[in-house]
C-alpha positions as CSV (number, residue, x, y, z in Angstrom):
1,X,17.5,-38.4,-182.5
2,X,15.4,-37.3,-185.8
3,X,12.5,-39.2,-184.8
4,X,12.6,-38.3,-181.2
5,X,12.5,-34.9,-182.3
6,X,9.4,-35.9,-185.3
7,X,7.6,-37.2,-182.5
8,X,7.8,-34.3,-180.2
9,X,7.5,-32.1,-182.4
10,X,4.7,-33.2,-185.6
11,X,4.2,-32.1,-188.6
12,X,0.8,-31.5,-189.3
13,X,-0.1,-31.4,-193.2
14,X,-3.4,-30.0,-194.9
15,X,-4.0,-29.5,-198.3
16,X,-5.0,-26.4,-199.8
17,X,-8.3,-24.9,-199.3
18,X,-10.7,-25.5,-202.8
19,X,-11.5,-21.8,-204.1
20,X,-13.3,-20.4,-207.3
21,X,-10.0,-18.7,-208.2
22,X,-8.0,-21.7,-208.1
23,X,-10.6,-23.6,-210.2
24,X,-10.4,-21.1,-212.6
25,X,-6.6,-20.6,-212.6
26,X,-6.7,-24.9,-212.9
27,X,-9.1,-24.2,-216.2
28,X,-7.0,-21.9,-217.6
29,X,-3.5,-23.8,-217.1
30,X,-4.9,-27.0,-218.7
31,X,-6.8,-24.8,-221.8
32,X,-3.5,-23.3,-222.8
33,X,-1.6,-26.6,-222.2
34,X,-3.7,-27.9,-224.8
35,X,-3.2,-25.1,-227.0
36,X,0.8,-25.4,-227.0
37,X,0.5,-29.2,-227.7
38,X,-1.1,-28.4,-230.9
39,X,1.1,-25.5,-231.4
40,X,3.9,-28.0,-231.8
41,X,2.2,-30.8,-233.3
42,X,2.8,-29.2,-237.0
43,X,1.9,-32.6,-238.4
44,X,-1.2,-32.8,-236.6
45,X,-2.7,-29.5,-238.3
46,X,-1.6,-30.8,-241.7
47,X,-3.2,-34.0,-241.5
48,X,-6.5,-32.9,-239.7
49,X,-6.5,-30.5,-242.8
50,X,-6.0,-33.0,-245.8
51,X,-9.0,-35.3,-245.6
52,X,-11.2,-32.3,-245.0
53,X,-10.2,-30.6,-248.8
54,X,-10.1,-34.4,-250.0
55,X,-13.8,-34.9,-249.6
56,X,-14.3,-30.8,-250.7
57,X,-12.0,-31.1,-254.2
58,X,-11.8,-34.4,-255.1
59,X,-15.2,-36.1,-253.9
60,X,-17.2,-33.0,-254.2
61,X,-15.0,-32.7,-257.7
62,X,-15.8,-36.2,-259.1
63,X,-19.7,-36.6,-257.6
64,X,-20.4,-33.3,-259.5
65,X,-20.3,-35.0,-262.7
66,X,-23.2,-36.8,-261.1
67,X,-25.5,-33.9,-260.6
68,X,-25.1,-30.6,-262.4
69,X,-25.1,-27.1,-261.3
70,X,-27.7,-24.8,-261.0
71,X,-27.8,-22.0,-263.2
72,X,-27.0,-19.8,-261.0
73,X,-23.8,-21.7,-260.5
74,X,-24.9,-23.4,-256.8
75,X,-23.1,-27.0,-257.2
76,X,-22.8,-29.8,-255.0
77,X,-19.2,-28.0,-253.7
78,X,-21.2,-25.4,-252.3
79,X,-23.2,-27.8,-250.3
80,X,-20.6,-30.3,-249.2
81,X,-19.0,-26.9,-247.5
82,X,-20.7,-27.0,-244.4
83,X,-20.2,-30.7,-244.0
84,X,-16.4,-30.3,-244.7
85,X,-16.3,-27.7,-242.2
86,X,-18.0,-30.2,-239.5
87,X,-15.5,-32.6,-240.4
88,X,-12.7,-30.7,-240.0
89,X,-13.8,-29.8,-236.1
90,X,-15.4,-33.0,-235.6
91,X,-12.0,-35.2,-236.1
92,X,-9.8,-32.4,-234.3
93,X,-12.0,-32.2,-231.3
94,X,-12.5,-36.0,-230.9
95,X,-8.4,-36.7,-231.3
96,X,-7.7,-34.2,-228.5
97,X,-9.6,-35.9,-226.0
98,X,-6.9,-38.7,-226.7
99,X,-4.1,-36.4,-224.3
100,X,-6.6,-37.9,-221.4
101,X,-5.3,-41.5,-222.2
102,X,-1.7,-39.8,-223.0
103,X,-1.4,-38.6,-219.7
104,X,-3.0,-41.1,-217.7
105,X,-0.7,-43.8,-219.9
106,X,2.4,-41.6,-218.4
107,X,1.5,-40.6,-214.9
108,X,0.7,-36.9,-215.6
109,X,-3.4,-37.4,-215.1
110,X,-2.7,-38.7,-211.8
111,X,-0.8,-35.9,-210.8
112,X,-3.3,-33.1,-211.9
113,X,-6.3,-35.8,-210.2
114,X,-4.7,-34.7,-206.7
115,X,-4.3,-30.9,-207.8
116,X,-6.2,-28.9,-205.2
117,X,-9.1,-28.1,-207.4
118,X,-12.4,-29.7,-208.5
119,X,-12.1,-32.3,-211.2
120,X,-14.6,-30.2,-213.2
121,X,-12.3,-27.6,-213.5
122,X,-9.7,-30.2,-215.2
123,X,-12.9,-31.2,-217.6
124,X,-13.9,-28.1,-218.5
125,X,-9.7,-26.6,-219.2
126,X,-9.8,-29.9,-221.5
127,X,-13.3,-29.2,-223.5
128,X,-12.4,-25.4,-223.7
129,X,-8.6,-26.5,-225.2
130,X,-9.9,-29.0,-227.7
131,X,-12.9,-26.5,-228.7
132,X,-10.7,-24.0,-229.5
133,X,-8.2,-26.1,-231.0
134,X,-11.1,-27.6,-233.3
135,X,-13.0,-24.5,-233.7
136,X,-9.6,-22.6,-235.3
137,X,-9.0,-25.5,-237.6
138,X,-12.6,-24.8,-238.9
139,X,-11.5,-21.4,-239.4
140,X,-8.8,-22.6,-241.5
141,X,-11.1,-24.6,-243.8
142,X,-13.3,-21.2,-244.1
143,X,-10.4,-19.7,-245.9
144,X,-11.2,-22.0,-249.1
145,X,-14.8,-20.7,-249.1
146,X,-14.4,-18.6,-252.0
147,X,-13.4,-21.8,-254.4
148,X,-16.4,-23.5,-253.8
149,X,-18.7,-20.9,-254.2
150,X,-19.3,-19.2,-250.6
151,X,-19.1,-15.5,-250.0
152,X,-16.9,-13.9,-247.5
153,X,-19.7,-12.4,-245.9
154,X,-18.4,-10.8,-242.4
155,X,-21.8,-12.1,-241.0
156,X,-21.7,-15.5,-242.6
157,X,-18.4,-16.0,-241.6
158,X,-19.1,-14.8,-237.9
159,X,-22.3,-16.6,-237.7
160,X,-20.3,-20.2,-239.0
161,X,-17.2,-19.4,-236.7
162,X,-19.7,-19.6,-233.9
163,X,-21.8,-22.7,-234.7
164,X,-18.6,-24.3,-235.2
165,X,-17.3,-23.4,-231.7
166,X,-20.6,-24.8,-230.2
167,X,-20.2,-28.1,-232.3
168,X,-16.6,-28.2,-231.2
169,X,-17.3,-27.7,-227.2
170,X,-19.9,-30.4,-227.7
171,X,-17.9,-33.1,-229.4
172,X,-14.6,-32.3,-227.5
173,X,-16.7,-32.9,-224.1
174,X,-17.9,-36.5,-226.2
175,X,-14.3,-37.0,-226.7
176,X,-13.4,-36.6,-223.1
177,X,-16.5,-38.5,-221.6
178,X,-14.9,-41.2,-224.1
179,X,-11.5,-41.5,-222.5
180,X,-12.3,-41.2,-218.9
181,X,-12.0,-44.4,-218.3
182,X,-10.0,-45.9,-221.2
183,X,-6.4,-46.4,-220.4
184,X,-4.8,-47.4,-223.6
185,X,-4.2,-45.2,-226.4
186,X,-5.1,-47.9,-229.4
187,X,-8.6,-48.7,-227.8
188,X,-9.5,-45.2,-227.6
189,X,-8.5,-44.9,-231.5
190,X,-10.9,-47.9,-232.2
191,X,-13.1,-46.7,-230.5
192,X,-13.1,-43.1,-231.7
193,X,-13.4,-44.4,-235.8
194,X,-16.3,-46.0,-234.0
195,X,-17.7,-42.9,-233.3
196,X,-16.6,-40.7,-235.6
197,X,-17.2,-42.1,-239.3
198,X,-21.0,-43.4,-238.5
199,X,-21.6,-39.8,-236.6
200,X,-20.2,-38.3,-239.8
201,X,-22.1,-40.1,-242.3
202,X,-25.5,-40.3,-240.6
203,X,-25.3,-36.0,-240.7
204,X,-26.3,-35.3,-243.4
205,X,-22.7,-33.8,-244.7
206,X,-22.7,-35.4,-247.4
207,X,-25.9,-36.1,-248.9
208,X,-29.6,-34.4,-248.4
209,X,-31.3,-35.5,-245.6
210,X,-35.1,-34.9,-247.8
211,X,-36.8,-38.0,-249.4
212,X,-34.9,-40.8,-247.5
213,X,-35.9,-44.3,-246.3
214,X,-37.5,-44.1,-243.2
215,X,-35.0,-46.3,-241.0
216,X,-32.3,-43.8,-242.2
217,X,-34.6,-41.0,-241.8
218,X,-34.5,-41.8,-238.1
219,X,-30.9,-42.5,-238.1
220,X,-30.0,-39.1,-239.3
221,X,-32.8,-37.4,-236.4
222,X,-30.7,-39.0,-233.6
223,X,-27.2,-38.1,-234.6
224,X,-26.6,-34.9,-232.6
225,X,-23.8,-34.3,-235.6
226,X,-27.4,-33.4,-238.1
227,X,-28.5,-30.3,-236.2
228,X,-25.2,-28.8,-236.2
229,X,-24.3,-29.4,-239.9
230,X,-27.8,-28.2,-240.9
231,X,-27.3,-24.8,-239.2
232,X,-24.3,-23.9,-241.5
233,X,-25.8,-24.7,-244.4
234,X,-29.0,-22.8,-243.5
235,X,-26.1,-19.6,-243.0
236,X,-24.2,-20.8,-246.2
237,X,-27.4,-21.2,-248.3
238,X,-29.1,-17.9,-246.9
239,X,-26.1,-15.8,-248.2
240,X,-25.7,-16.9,-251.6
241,X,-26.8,-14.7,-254.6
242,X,-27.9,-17.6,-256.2
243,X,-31.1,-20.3,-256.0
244,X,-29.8,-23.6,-255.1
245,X,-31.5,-26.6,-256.4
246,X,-34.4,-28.5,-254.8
247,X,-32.6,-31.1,-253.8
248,X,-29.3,-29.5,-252.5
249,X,-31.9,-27.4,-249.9
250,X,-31.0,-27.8,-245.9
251,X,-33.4,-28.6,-243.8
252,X,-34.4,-30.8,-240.4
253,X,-38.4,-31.9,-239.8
254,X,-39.8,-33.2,-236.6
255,X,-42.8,-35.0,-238.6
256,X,-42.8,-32.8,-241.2
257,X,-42.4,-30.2,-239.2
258,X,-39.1,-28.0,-239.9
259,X,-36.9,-27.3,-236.8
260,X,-35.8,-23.8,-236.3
261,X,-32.2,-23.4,-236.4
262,X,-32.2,-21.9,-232.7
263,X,-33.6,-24.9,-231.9
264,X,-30.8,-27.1,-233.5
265,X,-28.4,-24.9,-231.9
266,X,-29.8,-25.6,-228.4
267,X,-29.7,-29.2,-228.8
268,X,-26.1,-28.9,-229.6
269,X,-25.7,-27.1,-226.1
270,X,-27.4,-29.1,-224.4
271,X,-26.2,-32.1,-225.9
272,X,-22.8,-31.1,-225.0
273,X,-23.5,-29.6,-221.2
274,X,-24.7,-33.5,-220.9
275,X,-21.3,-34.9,-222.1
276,X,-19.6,-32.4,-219.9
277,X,-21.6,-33.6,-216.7
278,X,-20.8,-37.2,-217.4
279,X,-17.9,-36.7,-218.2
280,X,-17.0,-34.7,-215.0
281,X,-18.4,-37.6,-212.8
282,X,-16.4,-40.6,-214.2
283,X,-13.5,-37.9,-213.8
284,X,-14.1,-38.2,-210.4
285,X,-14.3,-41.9,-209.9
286,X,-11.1,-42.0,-212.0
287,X,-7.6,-42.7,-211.1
């Protein structure tokens, strides 16, 4: 009798109509779902934190032995800063593309994959949540400024907070490109120490980037990490009351000739509007 009745009577199904508001409701859903994950990962904040003021306190600490302060008191601290602060948004917005391979491991990618909204939407929610996840753990590190030397300079401060949020959009949209199509958790880890310590040391964060070989020279060009680390040490450099040394001064050349730090900035962005692209079209050939 029921499927007499389903066949004289059937059920027609459609999905729901694609609109701009449902995109951005989709965006906004997946942004804040990021946010309360790290809300209640306490562990996670404390650990992204420690090897950022390890490599600040105890490497800066010990290497300054190696090279003494100006007299003006500008150390190698004071330069390591902006390269601590890149690490600290660097390894928090590549770790939060890893929820991608969480979810698809336990069924939840799937289900927001047949959502009623463009996969671009789910990409962008994801680079947005682990920027601003990132960018505020930056923040945190800024709060040590004053130990190694930094002023709290309301437009230093705003001007780093900002170059930090650009790094973190750009590197979380990495992550994500990343782990589109990985499905296990421990390859995306390898892979992500891969990425991560070779991108880090290759910046510039921890050493000048003047007077090198020229194989590392062009190492250092290609590393999109090296024109967002120079920025914040231009901002860092151009606030203090003090000269730094010679060799502690920022600065990226083309063939000797210096990039502006606009210019940096731009590759950043466009560097990571690239990642966000790719990343949205293996989104859509995932499953």
């Amino acid at each position: 009798m029921v499927a007499e009745a389903i066949d004289q009577f059937p059920v027609r199904v459609e999905d729901p109509a694609r609109s701009v508001r449902g995109d951005l409701r989709a965006v906004r859903i997946v942004w804040q779902r990021e946010l309360i994950r790290f809300r209640r990962d306490r562990m996670r904040i404390v650990v992204s934190l420690l090897q950022p003021l390890l490599f600040l306190f105890v490497l800066g600490t010990g290497l300054s032995s190696m090279m003494p302060a100006s007299p003006d008191g500008v150390g190698l601290r004071t330069f390591l800063f902006p390269g601590v602060l890149s690490m600290a948004v660097m390894f928090t917005a590549l770790f939060s593309a890893a929820s991608v391979v969480w979810d698809r491991e336990f069924g939840f990618l799937r289900e927001m994959l047949v959502a009623p909204v463009r996969r671009g939407a789910i990409v962008l929610g994801k680079c947005l949540g682990g920027a601003t996840v990132a960018t505020f753990q930056g923040v945190v590190m800024l709060a040590f400024a004053g130990a190694v030397g930094v002023p709290y300079s309301p437009t230093l401060l705003l001007t780093l907070v900002v170059e930090m949020a650009l790094l973190a959009f750009a590197l979380t949209a990495l992550g994500v490109m990343v782990a589109a199509r990985i499905r296990s958790i421990q390859s995306f880890m390898a892979l992500n120490q891969m990425i991560v310590m070779p991108m880090f040391f290759l910046s510039g964060a921890l050493f000048p980037l003047s007077n090198l070989p020229s194989w590392l020279t062009v190492l250092t060009r290609l590393n999109p990490l090296t024109y967002a680390v120079d920025p914040m040490r231009r901002a860092v450099f151009s606030h203090l009351d003090a000269t730094a040394p010679e060799a502690l001064r920022p600065g990226v050349t083309w063939w000797d000739w210096p990039v502006p730090t606009l210019l940096e900035l731009l590759v950043v962005l466009l560097l990571g509007l690239a990642m966000f692209g790719i990343a949205t079209i293996r989104f859509r050939k995932a499953d």
